[in-house]
N, CA and C atoms as an extended XYZ file, in Angstrom:
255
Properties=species:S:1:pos:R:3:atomname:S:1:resname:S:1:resid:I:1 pbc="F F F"
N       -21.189      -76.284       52.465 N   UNK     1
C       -22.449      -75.921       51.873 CA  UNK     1
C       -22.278      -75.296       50.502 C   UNK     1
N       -21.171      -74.591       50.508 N   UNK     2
C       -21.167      -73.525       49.179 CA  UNK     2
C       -20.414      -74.569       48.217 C   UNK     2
N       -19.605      -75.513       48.163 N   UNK     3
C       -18.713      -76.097       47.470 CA  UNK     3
C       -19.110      -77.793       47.113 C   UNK     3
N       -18.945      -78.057       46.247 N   UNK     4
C       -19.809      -79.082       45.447 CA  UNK     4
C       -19.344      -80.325       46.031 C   UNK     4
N       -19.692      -81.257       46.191 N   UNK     5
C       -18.848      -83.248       46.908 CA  UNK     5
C       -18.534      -83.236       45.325 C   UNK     5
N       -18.274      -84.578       45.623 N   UNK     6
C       -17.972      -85.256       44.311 CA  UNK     6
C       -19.410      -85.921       43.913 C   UNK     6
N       -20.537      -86.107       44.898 N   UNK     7
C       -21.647      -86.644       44.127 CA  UNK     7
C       -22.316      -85.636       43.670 C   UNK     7
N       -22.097      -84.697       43.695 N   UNK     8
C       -22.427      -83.693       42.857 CA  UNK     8
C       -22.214      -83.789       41.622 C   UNK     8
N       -20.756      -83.426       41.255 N   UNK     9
C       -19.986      -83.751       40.006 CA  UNK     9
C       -20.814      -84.669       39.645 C   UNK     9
N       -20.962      -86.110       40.237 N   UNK    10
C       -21.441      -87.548       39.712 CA  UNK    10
C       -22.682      -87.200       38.902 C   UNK    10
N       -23.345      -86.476       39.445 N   UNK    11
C       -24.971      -86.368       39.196 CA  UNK    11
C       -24.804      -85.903       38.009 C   UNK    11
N       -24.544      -84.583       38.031 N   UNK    12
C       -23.880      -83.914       36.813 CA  UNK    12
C       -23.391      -84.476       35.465 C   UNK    12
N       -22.541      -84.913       35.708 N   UNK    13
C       -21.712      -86.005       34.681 CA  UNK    13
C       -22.931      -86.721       34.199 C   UNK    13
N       -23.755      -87.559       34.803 N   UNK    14
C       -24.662      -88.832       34.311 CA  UNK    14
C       -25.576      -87.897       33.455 C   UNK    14
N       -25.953      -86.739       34.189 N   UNK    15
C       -26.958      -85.973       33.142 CA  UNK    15
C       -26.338      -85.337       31.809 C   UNK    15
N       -25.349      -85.227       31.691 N   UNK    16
C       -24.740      -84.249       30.676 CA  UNK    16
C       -24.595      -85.882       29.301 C   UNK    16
N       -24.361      -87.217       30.213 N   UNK    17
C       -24.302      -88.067       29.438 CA  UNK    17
C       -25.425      -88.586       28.545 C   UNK    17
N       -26.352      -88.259       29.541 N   UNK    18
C       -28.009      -88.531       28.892 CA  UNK    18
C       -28.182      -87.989       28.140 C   UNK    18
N       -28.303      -86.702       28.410 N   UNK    19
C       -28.484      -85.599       27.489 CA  UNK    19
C       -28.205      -85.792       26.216 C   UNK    19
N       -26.381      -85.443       26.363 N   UNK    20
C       -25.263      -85.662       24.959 CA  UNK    20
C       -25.089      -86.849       24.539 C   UNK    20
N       -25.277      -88.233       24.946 N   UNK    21
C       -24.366      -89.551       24.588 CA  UNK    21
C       -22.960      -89.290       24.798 C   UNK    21
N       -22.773      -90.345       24.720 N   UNK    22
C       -21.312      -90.218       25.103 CA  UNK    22
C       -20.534      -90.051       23.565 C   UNK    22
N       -21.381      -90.326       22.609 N   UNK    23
C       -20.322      -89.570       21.140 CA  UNK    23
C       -20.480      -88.514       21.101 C   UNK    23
N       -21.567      -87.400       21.399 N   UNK    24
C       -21.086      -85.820       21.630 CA  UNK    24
C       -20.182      -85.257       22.328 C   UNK    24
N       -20.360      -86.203       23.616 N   UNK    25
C       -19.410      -85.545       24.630 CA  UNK    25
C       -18.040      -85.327       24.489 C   UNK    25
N       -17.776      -86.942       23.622 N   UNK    26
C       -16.477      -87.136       22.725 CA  UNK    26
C       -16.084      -86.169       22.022 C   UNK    26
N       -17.043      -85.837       21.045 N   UNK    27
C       -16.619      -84.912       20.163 CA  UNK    27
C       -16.847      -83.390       20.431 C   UNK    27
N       -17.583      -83.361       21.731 N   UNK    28
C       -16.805      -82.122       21.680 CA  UNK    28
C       -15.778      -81.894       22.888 C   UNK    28
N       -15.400      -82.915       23.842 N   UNK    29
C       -13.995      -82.687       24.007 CA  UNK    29
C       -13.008      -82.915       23.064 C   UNK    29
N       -12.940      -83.205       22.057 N   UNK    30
C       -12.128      -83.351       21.134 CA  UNK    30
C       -12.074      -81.718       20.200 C   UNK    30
N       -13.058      -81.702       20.248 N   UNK    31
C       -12.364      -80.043       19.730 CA  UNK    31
C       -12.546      -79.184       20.673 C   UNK    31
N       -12.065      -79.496       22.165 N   UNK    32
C       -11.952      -78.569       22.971 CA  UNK    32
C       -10.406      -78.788       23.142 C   UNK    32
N        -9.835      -80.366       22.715 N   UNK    33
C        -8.278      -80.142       22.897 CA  UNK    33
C        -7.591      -79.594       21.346 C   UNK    33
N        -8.354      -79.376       20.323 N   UNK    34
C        -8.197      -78.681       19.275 CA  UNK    34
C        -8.113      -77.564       19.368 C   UNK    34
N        -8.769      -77.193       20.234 N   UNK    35
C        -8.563      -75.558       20.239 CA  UNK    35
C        -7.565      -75.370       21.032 C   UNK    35
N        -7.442      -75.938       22.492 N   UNK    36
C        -6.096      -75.857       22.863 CA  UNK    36
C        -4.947      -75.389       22.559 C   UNK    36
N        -4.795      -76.792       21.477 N   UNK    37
C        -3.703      -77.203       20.675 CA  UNK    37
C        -3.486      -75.809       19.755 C   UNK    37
N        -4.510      -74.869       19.003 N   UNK    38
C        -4.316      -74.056       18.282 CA  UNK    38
C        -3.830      -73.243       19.237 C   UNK    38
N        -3.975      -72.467       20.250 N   UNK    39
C        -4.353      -71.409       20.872 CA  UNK    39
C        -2.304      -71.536       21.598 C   UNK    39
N        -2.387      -72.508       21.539 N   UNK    40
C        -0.531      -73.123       22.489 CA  UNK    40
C         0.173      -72.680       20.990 C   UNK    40
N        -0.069      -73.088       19.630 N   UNK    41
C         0.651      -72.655       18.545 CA  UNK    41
C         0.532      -71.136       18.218 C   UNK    41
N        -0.816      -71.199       19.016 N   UNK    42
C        -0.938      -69.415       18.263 CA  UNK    42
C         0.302      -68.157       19.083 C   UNK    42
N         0.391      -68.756       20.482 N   UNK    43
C         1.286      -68.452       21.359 CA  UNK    43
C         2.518      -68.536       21.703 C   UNK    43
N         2.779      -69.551       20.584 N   UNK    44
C         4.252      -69.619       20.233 CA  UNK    44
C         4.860      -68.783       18.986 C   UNK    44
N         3.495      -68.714       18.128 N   UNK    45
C         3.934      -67.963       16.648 CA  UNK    45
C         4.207      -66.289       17.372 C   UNK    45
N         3.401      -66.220       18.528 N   UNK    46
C         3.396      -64.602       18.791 CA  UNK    46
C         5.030      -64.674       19.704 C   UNK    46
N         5.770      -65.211       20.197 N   UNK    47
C         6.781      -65.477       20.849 CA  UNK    47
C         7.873      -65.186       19.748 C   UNK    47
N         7.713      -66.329       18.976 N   UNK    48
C         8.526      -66.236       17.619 CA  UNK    48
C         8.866      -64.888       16.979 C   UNK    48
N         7.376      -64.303       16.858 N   UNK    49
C         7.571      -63.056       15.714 CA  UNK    49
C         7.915      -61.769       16.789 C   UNK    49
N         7.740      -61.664       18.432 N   UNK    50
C         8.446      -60.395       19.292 CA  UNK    50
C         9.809      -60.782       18.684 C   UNK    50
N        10.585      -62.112       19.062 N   UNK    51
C        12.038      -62.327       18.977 CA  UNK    51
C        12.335      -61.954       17.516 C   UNK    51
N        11.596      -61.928       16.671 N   UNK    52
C        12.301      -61.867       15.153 CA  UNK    52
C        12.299      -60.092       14.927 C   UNK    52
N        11.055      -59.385       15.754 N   UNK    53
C        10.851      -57.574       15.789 CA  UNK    53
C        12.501      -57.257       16.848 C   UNK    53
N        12.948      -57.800       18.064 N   UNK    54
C        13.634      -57.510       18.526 CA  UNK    54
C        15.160      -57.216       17.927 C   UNK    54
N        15.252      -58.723       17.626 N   UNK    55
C        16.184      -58.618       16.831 CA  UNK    55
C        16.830      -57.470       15.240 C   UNK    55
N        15.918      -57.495       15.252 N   UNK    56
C        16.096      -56.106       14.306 CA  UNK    56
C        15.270      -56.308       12.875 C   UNK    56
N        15.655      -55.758       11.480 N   UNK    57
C        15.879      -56.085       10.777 CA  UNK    57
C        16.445      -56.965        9.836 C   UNK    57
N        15.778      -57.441        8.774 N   UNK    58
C        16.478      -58.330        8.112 CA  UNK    58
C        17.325      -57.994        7.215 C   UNK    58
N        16.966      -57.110        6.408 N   UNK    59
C        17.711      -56.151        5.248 CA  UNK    59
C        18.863      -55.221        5.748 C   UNK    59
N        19.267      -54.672        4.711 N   UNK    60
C        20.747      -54.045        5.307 CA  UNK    60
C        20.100      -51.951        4.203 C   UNK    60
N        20.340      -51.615        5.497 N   UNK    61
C        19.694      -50.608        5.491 CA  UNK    61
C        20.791      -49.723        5.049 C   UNK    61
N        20.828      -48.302        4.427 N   UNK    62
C        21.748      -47.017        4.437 CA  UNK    62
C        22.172      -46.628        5.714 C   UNK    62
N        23.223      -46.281        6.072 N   UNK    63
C        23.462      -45.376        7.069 CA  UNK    63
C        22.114      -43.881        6.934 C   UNK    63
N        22.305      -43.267        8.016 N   UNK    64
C        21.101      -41.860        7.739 CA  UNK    64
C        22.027      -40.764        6.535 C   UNK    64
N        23.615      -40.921        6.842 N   UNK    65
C        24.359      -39.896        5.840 CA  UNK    65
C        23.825      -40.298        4.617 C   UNK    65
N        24.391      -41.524        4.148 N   UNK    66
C        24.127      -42.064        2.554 CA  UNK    66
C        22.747      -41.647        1.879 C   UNK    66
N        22.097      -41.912        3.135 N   UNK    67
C        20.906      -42.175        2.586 CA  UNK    67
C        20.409      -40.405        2.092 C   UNK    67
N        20.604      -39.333        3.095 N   UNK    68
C        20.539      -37.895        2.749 CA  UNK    68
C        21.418      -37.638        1.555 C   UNK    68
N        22.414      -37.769        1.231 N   UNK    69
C        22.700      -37.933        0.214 CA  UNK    69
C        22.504      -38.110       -1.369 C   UNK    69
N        22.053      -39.232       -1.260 N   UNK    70
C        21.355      -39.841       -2.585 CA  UNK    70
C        19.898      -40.561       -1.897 C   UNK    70
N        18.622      -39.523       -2.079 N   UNK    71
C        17.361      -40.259       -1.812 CA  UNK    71
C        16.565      -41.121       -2.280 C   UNK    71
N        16.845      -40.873       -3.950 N   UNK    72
C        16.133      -41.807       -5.045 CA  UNK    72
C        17.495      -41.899       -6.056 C   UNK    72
N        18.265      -42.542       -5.703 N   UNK    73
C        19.302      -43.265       -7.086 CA  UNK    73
C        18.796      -43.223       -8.470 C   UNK    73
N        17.619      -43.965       -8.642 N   UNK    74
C        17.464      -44.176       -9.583 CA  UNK    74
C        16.633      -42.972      -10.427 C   UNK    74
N        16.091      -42.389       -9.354 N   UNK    75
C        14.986      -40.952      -10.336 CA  UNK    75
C        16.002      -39.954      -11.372 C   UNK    75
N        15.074      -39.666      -12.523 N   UNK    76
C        15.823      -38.718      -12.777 CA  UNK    76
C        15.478      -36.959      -12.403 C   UNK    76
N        16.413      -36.049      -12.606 N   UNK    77
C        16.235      -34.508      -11.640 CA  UNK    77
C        14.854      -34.341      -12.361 C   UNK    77
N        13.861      -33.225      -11.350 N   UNK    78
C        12.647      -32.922      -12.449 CA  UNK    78
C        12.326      -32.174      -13.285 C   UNK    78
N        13.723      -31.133      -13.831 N   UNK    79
C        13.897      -30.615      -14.789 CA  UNK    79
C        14.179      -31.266      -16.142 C   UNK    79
N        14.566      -32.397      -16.251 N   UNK    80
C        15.190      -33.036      -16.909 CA  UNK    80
C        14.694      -34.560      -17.430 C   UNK    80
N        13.061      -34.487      -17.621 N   UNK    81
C        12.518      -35.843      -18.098 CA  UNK    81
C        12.394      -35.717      -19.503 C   UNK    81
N        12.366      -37.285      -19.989 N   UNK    82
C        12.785      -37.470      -21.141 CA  UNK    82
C        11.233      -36.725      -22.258 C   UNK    82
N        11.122      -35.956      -22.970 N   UNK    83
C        10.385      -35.586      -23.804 CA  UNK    83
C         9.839      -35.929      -25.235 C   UNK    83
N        10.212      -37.107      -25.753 N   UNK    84
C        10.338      -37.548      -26.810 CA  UNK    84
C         9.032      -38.201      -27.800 C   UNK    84
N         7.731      -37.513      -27.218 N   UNK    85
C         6.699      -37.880      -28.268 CA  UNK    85
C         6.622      -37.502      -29.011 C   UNK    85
C-alpha cells in the first residue's frame, strides 16, 4: 500500500513527458549529469588540496633558532635610518 508498483512510476513518467516534452526532460537530465560531473571534480580537488596541507609545506622555512636570530635581514636598526633630505 505505502510503496509505489511500477505502474505508478509509468503514470508518472507519461505525465512529466506531457508536461515537459521529451526535449526538456533531455535537457534537464543533461545538466543534472553536469552537475554531477562538477560536484565528483569538486571532490577530488578537495582530496587533492587535504594531501598537498598534509604533506607539509612547499617552501623551505628557517629553523625557530635562525629565525630568532636574525628577524628582518634586510631592515635597517631604528636608530639608524637614512636622513638625507
Amino acid at each position: 500500500m505505502g510503496s509505489f508498483s511500477l505502474w505508478h512510476w509509468l503514470v508518472v513518467l507519461v505525465i512529466v513527458l506531457v508536461l515537459f516534452g521529451r526535449g526538456r526532460v533531455a535537457d534537464i537530465m543533461g545538466e543534472f549529469g553536469k552537475g554531477l560531473k562538477s560536484f565528483k571534480q569538486g571532490m577530488k580537488d578537495e582530496d587533492e588540496e587535504k594531501s598537498r596541507r598534509i604533506s607539509g609545506p612547499s617552501h623551505e622555512a628557517k629553523p625557530a633558532g635562525e629565525a630568532a636570530q636574525d628577524p628582518q635581514p634586510d631592515a635597517q636598526p631604528a636608530g639608524r635610518a637614512d636622513r638625507s633630505l
